[in-house]
C-alpha positions in Angstrom: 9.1 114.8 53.7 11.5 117.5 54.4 15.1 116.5 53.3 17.8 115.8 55.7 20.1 119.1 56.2 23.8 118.2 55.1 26.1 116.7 57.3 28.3 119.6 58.7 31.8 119.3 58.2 34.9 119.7 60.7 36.7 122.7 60.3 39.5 122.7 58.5 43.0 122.6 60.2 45.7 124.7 59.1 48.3 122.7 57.4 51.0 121.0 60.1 54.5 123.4 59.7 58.1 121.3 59.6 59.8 121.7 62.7 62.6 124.1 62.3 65.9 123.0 64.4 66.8 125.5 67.3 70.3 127.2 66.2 72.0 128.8 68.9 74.0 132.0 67.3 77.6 131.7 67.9 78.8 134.8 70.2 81.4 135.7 71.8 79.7 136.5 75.0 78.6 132.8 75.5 79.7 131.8 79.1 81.4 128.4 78.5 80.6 125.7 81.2 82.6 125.8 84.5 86.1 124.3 84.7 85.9 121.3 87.3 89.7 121.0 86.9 91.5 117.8 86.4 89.8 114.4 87.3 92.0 112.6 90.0 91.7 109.1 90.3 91.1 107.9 93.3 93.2 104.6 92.7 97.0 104.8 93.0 99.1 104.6 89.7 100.3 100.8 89.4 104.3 101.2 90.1 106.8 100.4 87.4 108.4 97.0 86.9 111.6 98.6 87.4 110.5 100.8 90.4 109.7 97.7 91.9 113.0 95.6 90.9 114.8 98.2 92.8 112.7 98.3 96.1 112.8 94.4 96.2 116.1 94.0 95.7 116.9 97.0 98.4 114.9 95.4 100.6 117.0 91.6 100.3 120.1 93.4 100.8 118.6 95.6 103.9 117.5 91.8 105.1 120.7 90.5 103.9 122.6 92.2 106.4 120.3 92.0 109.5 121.3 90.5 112.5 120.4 90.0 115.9 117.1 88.9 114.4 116.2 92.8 113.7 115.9 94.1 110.3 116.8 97.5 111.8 120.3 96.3 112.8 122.7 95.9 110.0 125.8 94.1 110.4 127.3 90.7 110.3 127.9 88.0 112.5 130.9 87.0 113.7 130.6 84.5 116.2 132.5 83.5 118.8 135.2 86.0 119.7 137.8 83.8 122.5 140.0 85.6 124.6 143.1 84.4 126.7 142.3 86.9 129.7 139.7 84.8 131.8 136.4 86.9 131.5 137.3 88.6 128.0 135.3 87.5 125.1 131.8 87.2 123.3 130.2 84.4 122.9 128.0 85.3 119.9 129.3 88.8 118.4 127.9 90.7 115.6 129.8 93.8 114.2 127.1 96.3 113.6 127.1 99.2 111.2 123.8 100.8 111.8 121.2 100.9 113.6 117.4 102.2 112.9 118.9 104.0 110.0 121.7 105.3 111.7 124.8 104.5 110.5 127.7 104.5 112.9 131.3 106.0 112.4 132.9 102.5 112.4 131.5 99.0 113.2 130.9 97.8 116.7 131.8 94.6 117.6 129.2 93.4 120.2 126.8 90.9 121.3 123.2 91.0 120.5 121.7 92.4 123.8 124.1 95.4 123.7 123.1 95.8 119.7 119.4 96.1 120.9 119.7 98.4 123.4 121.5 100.6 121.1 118.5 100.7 118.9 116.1 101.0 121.4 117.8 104.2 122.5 118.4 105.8 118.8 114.6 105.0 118.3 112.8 106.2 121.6 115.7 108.2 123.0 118.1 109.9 120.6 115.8 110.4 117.7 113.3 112.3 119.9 115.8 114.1 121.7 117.1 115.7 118.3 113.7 116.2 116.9 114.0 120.0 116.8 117.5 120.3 115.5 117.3 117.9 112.9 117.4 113.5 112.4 120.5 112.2 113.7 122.4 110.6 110.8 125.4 109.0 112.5 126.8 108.0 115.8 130.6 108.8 116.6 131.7 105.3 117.9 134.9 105.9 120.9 135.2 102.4 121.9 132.7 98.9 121.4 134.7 95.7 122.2 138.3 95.8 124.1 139.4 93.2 126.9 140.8 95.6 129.7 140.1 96.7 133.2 137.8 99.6 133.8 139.1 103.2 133.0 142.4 101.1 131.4 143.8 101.4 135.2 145.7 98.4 136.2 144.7 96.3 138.5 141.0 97.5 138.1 137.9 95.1 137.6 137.2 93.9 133.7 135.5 96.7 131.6 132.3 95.7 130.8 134.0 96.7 127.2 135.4 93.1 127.6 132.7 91.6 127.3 130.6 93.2 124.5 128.3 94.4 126.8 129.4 98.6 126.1 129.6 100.8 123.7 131.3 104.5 124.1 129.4 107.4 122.2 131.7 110.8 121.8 129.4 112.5 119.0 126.3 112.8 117.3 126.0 113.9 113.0 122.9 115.1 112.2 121.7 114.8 108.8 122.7 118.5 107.9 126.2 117.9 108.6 126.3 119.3 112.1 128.2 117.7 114.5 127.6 118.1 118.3 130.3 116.1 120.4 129.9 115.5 123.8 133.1 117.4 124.3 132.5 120.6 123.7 128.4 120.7 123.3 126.9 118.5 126.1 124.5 120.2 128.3 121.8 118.9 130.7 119.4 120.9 128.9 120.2 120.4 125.0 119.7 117.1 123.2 123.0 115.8 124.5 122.0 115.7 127.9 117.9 114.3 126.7 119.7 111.6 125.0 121.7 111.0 128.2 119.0 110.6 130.6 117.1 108.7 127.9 119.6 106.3 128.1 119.1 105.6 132.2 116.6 102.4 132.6 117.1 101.1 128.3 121.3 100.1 129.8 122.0 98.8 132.8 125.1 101.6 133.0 125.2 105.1 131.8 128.0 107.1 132.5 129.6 110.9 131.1 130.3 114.1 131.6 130.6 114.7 135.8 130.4 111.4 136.5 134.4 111.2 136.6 137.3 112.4 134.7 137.4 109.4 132.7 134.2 110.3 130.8 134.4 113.9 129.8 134.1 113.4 126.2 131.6 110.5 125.5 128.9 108.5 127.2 129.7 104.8 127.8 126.3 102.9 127.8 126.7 99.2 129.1 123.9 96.5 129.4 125.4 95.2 133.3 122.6 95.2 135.7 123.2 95.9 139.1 121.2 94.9 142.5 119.8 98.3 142.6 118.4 99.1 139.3 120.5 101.1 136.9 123.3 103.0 137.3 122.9 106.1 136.2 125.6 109.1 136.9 
């Protein structure tokens, strides 16, 4: 018998090698990754305790001194005002220091349905008027409540100022300090006059400059309405 021929063997495999760690050189020309800038959080910082102390109690006062049942008027109430003169008088006044925001020169002493009207002008008539000279800031208050005939002529009929249904307007403050009084700077074509015709339609009466020489230096805005529509001259 012819012997077997020996079993061939695998060829040998080199020897494994360690793994050597990949170093990246330090150099000065490595480009470092891109700056993303700051991360902004998309959810509002929670406000301080004290930050918010101050805005409640800001906001009690500011309700505080509402009246008329508008936050936006601030005042107080005073009630019935009597009056000897038959006519004279307000039933339920309020003496009103501002309105939207604006204060007034003095307090007004008026009822509630003159008080609104007022607002309702600053906010959709006035305001908008002055929009490209600056926020009105104040009102110049000529006359609110005063029991006497129209004009102060004797004999007239009672001024609607009797009743605490007008309030006279001679100038407007704007927040920069400016002053414009109907006196010397109404126009027709400057916020004066805007503010005017704004008026026509929100009161029942607007009167001043050219309507007669008893309004030459303020608009008188009363809340009387008339047979046909409002009287505007």
């Amino acid at each position: 018998m012819r012997p077997e021929p020996p079993a061939q063997q695998p060829p040998a495999q080199p020897a494994a090698q360690p793994l050597e760690p990949r170093v990246v050189p330090d150099s000065d020309h490595s480009v470092p990754p891109p700056d993303r800038g700051p991360t902004v959080s998309r959810r509002p910082e929670p406000r301080s305790g004290a930050l918010e102390r101050r805005a409640d109690s800001a906001e009690r006062l500011r309700r505080k001194g509402a009246v008329c049942g508008d936050i936006d008027i601030q005042g107080d109430v005073v009630g019935r005002v009597p009056s000897e003169v038959q006519g004279c008088g307000i039933k339920e006044a309020v003496r009103i220091r501002s309105v939207a925001g604006v204060t007034l020169s003095h307090t007004a002493l008026l009822n509630c349905e003159t008080a609104k009207a007022l607002k309702t002008w600053v906010v959709k008539g006035v305001q908008p008027a002055f929009r490209g000279q600056g926020k009105v800031a104040q009102l110049q208050v000529a006359a609110s409540y005063s029991c006497r005939p129209r004009n102060n002529v004797r004999g007239a009929k009672l001024s609607e100022h009797g009743k605490g249904n007008a309030i006279d307007i001679s100038a407007f403050i704007l927040s920069s300090g400016k002053e414009m009084s109907v006196l010397s700077s109404y126009a027709r074509n400057n916020p004066l006059g805007a503010s005017r015709r704004a008026a026509c339609g929100i009161f029942g009466t607007v009167l001043g400059p050219g309507s007669d020489r008893y309004h030459s230096n303020h608009f008188h805005l009363d809340v009387a309405r008339h047979r046909g529509g409002p009287y505007c001259h």
